[in-house]
C-alpha positions as CSV (number, residue, x, y, z in Angstrom):
1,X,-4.5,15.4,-33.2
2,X,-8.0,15.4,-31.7
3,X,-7.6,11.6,-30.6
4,X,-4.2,12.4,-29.1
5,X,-5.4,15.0,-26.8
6,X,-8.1,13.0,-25.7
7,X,-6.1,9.9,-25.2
8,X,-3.5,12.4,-23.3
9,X,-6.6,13.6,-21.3
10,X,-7.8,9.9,-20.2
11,X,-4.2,9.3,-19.5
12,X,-3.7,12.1,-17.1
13,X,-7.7,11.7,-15.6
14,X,-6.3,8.2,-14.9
15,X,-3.0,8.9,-13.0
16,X,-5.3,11.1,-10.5
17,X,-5.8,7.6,-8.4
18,X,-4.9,8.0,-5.0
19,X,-4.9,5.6,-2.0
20,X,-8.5,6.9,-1.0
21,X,-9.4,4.7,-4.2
22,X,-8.4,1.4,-2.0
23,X,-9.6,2.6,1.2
24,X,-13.3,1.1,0.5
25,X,-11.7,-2.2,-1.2
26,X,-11.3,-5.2,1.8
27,X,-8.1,-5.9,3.5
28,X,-6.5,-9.1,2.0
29,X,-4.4,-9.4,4.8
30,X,-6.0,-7.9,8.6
31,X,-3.9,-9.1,11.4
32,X,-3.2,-7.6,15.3
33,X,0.7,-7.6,15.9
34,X,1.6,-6.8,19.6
35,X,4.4,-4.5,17.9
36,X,3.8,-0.8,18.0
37,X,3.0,0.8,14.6
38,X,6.1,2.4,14.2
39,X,8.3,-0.9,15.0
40,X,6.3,-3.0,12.0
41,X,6.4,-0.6,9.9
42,X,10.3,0.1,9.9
43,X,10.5,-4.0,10.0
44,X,8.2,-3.8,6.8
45,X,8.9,-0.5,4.6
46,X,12.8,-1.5,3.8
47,X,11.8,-4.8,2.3
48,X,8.5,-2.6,0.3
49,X,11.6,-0.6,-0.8
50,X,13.6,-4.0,-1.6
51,X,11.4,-5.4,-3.6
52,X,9.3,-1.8,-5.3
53,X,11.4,1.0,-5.5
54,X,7.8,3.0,-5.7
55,X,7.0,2.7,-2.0
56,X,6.0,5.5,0.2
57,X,5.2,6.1,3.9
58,X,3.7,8.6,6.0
59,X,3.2,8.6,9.9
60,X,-0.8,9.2,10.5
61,X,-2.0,10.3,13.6
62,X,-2.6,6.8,15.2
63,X,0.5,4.7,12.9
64,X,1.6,4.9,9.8
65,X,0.4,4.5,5.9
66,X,2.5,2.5,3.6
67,X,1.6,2.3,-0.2
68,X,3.1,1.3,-3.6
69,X,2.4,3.5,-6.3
70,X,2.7,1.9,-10.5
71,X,2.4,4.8,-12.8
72,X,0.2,7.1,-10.6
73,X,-1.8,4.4,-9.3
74,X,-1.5,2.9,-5.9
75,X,-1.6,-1.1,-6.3
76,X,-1.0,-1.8,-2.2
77,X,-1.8,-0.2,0.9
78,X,-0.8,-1.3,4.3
79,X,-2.3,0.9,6.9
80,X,-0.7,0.1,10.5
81,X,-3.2,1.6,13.3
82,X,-2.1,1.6,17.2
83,X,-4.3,-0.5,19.6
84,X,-4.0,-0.7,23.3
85,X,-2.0,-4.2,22.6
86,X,0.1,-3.4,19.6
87,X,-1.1,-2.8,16.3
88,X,-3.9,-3.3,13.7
89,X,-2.4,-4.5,10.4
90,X,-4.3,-3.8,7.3
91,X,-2.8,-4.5,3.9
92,X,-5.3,-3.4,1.2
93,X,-4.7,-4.2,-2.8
94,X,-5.8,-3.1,-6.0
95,X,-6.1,-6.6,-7.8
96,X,-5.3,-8.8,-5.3
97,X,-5.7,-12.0,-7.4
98,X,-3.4,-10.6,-10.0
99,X,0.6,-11.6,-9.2
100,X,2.0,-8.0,-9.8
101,X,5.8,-7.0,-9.8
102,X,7.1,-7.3,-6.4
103,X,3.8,-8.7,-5.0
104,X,4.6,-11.7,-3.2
105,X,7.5,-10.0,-1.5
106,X,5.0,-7.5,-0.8
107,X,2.7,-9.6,1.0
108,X,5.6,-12.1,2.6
109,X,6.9,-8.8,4.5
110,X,3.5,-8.0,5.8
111,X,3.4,-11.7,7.3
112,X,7.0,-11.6,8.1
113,X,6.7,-8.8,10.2
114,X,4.2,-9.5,12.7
């Protein structure tokens, strides 16, 4: 019983990840887009949805946060940030080397957007 409240304890210590964990990690993808923030990311967030029904968005005070959470843990980030031009296109990733569920449809809409 001892080494199933522990395990439960990790478990739950572990599902407190939030996307302040990938904010120090470097974008795998940083590109300008002379769209506004809130154009690219309404092009971008239905295909997040299409291809990971675990995608969130929130408007921030200069654009708009995107993220894709797995079991409490955010795996991508995609922070859109106005610029005088357009916007700054930041898309930040847990493991980026490692081809997770709905990853390369992930990353295609990030390009495809711009």
């Amino acid at each position: 019983m001892r080494f199933l409240m522990a395990g439960l304890g990790l478990v739950l210590l572990a599902g407190c990840v939030t996307t302040a964990d990938l904010e120090g990690n470097k974008p795998s993808i940083s590109v300008v887009s002379k769209r506004d923030p809130k154009q690219y990311a309404m092009c971008v967030f239905p295909k997040w949805q299409a291809a990971r029904t675990d995608s969130f968005m929130v408007e921030t005070t200069n654009g708009y946060r995107l993220w894709v959470a797995n079991s409490g843990l955010a795996d991508e980030l995609l922070d859109v940030t106005k610029t005088p031009n357009g916007s700054l296109i930041e898309l930040k990733q847990r493991m980026s080397w490692s081809p997770g569920l709905g990853r390369d449809a992930i990353e295609k809409s990030v390009r495809d957007c711009l």
